[in-house]
LOBAVO-331512 format. One record per atom (N, C-alpha, C, O): atom name; x negated, y, z negated; residue in one letter. Coordinates in Angstrom, 3 decimals, always signed. Example, Ala and Ser with C-alpha at 12.3 -4.5 7.8 and 13.67 -1.06 7.14 Angstrom:
BEGIN
<site "N", <-13.190, -5.690, -7.800>, "a">;
<site "CA", <-12.300, -4.500, -7.800>, "a">;
<site "C", <-13.200, -3.300, -7.800>, "a">;
<site "O", <-14.236, -3.319, -8.465>, "a">;
<site "N", <-12.850, -2.250, -7.080>, "s">;
<site "CA", <-13.670, -1.060, -7.140>, "s">;
<site "C", <-12.900, +0.030, -7.870>, "s">;
<site "O", <-13.409, +1.138, -8.039>, "s">;
END
This chain:
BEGIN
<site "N", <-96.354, +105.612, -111.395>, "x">;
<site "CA", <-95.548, +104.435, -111.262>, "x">;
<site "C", <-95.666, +103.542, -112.486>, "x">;
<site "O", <-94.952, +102.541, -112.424>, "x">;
<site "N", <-96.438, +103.679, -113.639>, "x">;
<site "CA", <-96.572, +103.177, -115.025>, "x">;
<site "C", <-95.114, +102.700, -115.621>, "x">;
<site "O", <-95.045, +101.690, -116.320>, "x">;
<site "N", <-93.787, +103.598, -115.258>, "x">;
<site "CA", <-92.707, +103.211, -115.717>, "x">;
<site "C", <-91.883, +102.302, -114.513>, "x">;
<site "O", <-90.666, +102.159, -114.625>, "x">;
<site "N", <-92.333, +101.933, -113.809>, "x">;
<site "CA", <-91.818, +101.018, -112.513>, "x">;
<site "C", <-92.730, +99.899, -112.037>, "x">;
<site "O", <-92.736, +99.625, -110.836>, "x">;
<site "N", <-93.225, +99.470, -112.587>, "x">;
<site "CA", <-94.097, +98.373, -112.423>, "x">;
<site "C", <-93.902, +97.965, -111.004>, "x">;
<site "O", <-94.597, +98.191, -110.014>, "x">;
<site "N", <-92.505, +97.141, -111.182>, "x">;
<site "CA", <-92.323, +96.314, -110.357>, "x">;
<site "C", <-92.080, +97.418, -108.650>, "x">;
<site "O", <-92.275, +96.911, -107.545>, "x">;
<site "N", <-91.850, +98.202, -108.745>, "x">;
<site "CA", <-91.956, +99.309, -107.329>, "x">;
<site "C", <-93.447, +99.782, -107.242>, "x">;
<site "O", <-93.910, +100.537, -106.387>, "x">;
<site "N", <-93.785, +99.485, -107.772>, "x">;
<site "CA", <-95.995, +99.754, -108.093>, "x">;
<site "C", <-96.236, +98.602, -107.424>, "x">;
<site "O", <-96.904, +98.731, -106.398>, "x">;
<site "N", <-95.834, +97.372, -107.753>, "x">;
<site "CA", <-96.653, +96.213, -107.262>, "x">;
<site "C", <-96.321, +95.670, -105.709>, "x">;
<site "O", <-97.051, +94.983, -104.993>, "x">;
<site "N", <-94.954, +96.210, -105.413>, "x">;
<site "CA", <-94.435, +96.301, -104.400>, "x">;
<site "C", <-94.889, +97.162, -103.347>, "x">;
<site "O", <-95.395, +96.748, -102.304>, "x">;
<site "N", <-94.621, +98.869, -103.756>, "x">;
<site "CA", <-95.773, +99.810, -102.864>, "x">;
<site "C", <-97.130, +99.234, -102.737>, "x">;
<site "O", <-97.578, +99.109, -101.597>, "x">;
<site "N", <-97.888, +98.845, -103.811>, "x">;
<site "CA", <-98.978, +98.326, -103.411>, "x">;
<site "C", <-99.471, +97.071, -102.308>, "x">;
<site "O", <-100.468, +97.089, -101.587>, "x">;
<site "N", <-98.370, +95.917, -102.437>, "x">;
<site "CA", <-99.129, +95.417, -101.392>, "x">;
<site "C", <-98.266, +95.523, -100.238>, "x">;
<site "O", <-98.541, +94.671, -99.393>, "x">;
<site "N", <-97.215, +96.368, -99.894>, "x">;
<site "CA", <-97.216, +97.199, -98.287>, "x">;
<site "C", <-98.311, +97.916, -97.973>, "x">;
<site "O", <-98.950, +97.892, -96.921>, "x">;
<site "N", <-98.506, +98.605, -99.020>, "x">;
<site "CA", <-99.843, +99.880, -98.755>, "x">;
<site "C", <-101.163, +98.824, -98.273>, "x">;
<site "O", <-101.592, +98.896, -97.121>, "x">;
<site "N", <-101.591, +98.110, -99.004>, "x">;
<site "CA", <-102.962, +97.507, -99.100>, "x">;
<site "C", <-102.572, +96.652, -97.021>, "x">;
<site "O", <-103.449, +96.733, -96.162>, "x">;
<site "N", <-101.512, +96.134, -96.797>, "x">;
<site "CA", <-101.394, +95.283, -95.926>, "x">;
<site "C", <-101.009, +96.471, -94.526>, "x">;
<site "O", <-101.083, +96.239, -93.319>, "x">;
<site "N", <-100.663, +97.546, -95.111>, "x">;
<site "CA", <-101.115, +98.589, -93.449>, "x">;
<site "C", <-102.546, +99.185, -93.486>, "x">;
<site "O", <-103.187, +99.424, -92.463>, "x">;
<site "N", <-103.044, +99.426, -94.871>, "x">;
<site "CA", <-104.255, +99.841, -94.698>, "x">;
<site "C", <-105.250, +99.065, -94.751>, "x">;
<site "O", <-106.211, +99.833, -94.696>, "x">;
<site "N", <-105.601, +98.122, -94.816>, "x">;
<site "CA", <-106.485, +96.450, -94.677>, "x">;
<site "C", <-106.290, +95.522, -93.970>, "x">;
<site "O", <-107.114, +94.621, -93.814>, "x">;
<site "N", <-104.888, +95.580, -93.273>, "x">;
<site "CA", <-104.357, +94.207, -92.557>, "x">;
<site "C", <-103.999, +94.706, -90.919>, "x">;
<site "O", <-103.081, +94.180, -90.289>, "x">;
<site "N", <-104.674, +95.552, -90.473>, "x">;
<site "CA", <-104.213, +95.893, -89.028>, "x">;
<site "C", <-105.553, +95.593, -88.277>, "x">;
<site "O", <-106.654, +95.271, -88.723>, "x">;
<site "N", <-105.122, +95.795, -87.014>, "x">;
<site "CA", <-105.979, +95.532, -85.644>, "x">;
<site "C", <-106.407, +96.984, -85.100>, "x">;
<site "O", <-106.932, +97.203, -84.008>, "x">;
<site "N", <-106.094, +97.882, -86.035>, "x">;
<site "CA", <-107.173, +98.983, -85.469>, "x">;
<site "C", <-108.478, +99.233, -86.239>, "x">;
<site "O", <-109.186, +100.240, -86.264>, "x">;
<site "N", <-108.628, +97.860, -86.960>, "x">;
<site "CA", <-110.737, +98.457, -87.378>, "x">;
<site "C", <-110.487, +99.394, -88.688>, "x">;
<site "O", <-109.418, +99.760, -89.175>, "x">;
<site "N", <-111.589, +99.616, -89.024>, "x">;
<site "CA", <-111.523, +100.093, -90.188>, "x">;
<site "C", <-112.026, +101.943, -90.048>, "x">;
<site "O", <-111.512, +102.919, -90.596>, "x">;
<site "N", <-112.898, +101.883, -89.343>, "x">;
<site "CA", <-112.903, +103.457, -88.810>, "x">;
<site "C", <-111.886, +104.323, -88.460>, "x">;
<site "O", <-111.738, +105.459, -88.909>, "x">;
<site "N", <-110.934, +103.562, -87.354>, "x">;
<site "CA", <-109.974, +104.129, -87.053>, "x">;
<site "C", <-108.608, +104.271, -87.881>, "x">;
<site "O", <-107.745, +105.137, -87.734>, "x">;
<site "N", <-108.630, +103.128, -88.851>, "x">;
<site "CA", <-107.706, +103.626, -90.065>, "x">;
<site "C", <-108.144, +104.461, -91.470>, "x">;
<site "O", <-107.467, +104.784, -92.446>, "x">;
<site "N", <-109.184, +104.612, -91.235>, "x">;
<site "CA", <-109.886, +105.339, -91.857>, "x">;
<site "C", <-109.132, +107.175, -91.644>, "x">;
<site "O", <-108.436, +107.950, -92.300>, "x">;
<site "N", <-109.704, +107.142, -90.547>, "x">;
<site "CA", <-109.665, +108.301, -89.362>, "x">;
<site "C", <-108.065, +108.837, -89.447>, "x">;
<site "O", <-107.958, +110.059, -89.552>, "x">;
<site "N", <-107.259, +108.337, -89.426>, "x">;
<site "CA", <-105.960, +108.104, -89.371>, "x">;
<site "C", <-105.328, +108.690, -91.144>, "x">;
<site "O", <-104.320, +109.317, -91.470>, "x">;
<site "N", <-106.264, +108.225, -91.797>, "x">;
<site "CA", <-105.871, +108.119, -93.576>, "x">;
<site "C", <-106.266, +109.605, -93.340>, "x">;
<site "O", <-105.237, +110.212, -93.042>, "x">;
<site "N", <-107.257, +110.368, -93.352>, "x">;
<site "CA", <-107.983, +111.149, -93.414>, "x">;
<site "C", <-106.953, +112.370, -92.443>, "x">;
<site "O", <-106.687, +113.452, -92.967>, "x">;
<site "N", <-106.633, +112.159, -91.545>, "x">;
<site "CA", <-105.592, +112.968, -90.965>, "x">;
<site "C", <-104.641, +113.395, -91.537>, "x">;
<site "O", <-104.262, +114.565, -91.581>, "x">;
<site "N", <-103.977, +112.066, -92.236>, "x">;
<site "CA", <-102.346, +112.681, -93.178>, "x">;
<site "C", <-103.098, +112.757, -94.418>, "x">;
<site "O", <-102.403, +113.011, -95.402>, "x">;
<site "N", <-104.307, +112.606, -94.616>, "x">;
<site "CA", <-104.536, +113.575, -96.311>, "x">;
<site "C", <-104.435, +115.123, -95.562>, "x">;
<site "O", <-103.618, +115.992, -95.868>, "x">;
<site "N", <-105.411, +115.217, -94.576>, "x">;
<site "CA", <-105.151, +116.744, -94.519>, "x">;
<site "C", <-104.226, +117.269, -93.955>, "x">;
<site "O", <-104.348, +118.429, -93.561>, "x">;
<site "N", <-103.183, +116.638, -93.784>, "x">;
<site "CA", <-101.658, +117.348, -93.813>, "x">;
<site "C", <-100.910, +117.242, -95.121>, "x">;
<site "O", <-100.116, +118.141, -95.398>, "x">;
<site "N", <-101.098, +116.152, -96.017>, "x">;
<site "CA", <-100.694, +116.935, -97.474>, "x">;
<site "C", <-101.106, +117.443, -98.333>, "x">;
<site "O", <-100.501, +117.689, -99.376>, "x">;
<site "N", <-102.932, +117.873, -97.909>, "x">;
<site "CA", <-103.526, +118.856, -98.373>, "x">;
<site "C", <-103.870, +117.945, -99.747>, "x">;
<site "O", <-104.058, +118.632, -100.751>, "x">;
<site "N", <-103.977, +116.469, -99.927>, "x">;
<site "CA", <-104.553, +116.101, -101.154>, "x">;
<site "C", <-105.746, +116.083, -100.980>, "x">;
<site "O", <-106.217, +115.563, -99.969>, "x">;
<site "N", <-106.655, +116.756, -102.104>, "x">;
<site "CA", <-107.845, +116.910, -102.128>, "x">;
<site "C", <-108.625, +115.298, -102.721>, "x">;
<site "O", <-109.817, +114.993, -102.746>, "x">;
<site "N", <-107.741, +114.720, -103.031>, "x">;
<site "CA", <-108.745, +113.356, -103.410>, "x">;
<site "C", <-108.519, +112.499, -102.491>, "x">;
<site "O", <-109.395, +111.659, -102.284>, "x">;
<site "N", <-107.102, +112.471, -101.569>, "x">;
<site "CA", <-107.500, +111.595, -100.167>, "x">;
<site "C", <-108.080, +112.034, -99.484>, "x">;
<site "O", <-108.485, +111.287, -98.594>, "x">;
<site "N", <-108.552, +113.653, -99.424>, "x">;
<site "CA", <-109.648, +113.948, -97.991>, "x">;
<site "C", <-111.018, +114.045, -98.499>, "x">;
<site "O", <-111.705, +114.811, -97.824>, "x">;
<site "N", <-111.658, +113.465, -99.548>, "x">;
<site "CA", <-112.452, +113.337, -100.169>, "x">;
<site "C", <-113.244, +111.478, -99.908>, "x">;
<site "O", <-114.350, +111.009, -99.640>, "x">;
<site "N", <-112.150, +111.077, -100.133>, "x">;
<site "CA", <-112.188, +109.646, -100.197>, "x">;
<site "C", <-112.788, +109.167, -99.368>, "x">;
<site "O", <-113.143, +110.172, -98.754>, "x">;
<site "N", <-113.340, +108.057, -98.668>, "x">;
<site "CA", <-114.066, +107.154, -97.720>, "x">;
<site "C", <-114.594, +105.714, -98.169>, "x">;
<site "O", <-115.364, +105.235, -99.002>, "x">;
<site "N", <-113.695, +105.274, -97.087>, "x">;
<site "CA", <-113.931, +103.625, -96.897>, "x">;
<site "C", <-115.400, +103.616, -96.620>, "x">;
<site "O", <-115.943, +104.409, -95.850>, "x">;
<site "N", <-116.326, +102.200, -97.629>, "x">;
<site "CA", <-117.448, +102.004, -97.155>, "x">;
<site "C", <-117.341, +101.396, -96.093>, "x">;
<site "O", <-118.045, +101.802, -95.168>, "x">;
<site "N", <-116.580, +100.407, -95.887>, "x">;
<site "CA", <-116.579, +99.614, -94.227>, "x">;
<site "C", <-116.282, +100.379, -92.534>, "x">;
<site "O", <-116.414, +99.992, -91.373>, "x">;
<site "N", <-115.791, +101.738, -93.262>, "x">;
<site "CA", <-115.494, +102.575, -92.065>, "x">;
<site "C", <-116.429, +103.412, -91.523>, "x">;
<site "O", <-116.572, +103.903, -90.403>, "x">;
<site "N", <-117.249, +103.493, -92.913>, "x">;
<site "CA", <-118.716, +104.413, -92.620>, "x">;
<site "C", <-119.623, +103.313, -91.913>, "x">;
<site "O", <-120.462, +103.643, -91.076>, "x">;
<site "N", <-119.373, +101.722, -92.365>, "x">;
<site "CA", <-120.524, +101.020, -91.859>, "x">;
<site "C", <-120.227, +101.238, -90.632>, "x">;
<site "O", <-121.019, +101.818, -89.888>, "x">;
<site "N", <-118.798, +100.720, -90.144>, "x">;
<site "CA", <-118.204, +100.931, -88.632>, "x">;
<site "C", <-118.835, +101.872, -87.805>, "x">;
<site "O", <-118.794, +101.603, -86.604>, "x">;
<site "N", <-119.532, +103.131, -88.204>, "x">;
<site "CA", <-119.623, +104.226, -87.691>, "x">;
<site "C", <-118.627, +105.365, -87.845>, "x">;
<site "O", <-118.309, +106.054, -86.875>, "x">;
<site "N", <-118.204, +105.536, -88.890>, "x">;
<site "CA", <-117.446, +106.414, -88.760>, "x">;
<site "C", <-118.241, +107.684, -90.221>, "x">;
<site "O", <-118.581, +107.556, -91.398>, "x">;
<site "N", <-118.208, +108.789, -89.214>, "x">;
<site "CA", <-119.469, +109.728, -89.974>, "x">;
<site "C", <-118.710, +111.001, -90.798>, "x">;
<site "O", <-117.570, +110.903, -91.252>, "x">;
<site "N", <-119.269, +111.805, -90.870>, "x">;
<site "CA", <-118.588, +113.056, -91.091>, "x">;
<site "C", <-118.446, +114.240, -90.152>, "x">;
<site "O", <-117.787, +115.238, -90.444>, "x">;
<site "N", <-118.964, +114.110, -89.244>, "x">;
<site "CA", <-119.258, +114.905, -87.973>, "x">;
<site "C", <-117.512, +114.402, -87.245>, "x">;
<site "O", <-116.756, +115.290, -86.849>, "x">;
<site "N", <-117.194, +113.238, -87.191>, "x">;
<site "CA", <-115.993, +112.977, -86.255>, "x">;
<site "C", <-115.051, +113.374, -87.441>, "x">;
<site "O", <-113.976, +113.762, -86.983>, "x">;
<site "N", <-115.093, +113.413, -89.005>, "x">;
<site "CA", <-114.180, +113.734, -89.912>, "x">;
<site "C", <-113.716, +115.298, -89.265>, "x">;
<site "O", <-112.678, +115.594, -88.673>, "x">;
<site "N", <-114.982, +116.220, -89.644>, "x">;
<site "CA", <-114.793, +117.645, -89.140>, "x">;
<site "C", <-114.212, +117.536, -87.982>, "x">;
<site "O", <-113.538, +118.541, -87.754>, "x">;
<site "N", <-114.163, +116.578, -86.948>, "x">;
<site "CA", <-113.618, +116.894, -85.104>, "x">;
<site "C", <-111.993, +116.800, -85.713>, "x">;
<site "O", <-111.023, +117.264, -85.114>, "x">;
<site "N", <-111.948, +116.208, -86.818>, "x">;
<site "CA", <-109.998, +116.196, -86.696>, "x">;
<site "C", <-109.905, +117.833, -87.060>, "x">;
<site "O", <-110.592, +118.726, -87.555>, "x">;
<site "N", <-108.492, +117.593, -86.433>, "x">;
<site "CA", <-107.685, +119.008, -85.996>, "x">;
<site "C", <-106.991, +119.196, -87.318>, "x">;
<site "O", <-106.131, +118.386, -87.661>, "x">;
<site "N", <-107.336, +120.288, -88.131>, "x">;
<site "CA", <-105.722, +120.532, -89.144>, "x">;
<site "C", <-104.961, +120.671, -88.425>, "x">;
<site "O", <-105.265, +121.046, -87.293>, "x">;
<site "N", <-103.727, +120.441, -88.761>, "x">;
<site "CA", <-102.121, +120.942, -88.442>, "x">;
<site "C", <-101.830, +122.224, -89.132>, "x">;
<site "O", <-101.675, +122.582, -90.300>, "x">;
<site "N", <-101.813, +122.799, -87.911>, "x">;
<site "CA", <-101.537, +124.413, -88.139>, "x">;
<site "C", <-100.007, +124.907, -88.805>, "x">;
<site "O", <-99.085, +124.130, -89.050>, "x">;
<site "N", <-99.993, +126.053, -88.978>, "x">;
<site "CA", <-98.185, +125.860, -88.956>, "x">;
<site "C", <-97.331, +126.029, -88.030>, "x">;
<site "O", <-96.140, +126.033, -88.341>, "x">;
<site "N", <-97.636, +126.170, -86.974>, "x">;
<site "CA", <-97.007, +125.482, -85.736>, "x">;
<site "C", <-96.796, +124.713, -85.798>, "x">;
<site "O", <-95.758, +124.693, -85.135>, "x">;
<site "N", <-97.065, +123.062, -86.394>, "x">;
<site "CA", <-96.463, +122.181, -86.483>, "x">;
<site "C", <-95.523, +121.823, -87.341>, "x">;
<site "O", <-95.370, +120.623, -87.571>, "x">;
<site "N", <-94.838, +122.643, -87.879>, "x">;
<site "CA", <-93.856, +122.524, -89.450>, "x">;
<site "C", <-93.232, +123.482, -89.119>, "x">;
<site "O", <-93.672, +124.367, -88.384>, "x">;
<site "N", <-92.066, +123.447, -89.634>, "x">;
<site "CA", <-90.668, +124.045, -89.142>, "x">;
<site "C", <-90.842, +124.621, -90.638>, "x">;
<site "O", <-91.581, +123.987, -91.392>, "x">;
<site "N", <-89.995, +126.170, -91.266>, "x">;
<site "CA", <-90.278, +126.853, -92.428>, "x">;
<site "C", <-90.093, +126.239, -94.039>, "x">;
<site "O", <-90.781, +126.572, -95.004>, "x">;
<site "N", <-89.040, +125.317, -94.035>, "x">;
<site "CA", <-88.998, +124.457, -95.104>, "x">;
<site "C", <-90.186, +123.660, -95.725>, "x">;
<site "O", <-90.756, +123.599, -96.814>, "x">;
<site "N", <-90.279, +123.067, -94.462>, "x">;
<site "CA", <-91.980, +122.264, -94.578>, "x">;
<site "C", <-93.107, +122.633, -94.924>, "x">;
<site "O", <-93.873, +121.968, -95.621>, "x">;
<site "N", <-93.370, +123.983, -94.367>, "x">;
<site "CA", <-94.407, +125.209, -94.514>, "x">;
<site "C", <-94.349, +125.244, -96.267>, "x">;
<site "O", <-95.237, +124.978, -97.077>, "x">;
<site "N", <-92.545, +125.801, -96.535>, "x">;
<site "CA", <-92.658, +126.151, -98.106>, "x">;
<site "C", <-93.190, +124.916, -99.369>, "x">;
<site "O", <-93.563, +125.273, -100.487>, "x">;
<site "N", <-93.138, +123.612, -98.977>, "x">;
<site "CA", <-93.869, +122.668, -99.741>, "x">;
<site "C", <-95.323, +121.978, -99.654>, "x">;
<site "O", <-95.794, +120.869, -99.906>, "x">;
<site "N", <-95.769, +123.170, -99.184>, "x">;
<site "CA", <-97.126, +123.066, -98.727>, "x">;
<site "C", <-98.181, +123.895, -99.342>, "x">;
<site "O", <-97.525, +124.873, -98.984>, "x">;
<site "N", <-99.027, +124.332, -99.831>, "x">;
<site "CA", <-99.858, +124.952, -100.309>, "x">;
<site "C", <-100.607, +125.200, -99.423>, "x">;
<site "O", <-101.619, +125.867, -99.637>, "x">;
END
């Protein structure tokens, strides 16, 4: 987004105000982030972790309990932009 500034500063504080500014706690948006990384298979969002979500209690033991999305859940198009 280096050539769009102004759509950078914009995505950013929607982004920062669903992921910092809600009433589900920080574990559980945590938990939630960590779900749709591993449905787009980015290896640096399923890597990532909030310190306030770990203070919350949120461990790596409940990381492993999330479910991948198999390909049962994606219709064949979807499948093909997927790795």
């Amino acid at each position: 987004m280096g050539h769009a500034e102004r759509f950078h500063l914009e995505f950013s504080r929607l982004y920062a105000g669903v992921r910092f500014e809600n009433h589900l706690g920080n574990k559980l948006t945590e938990l939630v982030r960590i779900t749709v990384a591993n449905t787009t298979r980015c290896p640096v969002c399923m890597a990532g972790r909030l310190p306030a979500a770990v203070d919350e209690g949120m461990t790596e033991q409940l990381v492993c309990m999330l479910d991948p999305p198999g390909p049962a859940h994606f219709n064949h198009a979807l499948r093909a932009t997927t790795p």
